[in-house]
C-alpha positions in Angstrom: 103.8 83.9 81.9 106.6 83.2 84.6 107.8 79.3 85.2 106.7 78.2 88.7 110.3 78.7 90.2 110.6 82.5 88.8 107.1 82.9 90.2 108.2 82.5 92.9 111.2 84.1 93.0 109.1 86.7 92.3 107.1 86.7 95.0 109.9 85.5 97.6 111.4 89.2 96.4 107.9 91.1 96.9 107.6 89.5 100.3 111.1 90.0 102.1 111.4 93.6 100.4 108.0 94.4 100.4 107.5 93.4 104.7 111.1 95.7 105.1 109.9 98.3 102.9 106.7 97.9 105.1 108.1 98.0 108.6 110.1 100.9 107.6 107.5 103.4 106.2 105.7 102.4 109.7 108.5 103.0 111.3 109.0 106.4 109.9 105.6 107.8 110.1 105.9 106.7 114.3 108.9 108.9 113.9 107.6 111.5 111.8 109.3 111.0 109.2 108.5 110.9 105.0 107.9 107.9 103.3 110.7 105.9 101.8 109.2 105.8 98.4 111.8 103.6 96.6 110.7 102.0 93.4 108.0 104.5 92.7 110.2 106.4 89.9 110.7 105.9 86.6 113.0 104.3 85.3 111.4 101.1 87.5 113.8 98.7 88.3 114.2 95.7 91.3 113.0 98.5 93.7 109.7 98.5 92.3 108.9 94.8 93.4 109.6 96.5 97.1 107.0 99.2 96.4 104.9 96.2 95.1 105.4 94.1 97.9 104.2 96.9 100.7 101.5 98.3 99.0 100.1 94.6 98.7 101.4 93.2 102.4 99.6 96.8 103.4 96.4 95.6 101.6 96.2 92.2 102.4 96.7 93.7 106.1 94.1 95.4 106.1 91.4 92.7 106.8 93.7 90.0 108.5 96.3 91.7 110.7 97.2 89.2 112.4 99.7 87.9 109.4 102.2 90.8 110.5 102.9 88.2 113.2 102.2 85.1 111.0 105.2 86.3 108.2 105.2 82.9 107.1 101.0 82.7 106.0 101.7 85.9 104.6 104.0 84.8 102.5 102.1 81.5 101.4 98.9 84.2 100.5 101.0 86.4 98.8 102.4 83.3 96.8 98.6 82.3 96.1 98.6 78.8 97.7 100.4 77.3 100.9 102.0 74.3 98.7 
């Protein structure tokens, strides 16, 4: 439904939110701390492309770890195609 270049966009906002919104809820359970759970609330609104983009880089994590080092292959998965 979304032109190539706002599909993108879209994905560009999951990835660079979602990998900080990632690092941090890591960061805060190593600490003890609860979950920042931004974007989970009704009314949804940008924040919930963050919550998006963890929950998915969390999944796709899962199996292939190794792209928390490789940022840039997880991005081109996430996207759905390297070109």
């Amino acid at each position: 439904m979304l032109d190539p270049f706002d599909y993108q966009y879209m994905v560009w906002q999951e990835w660079k939110e979602g990998f900080a919104l990632y690092i941090e809820n890591k960061i805060r359970k190593h600490m003890g701390v609860d979950k920042n759970m931004v974007g989970r609330t009704t009314p949804y609104g940008r924040t919930a492309f963050y919550a998006g983009g963890a929950g998915y880089i969390s999944y796709l994590t899962e199996d292939k770890p190794e792209l928390l080092i490789d940022i840039e292959e997880l991005f081109y998965i996430m996207r759905g195609s390297k070109y």
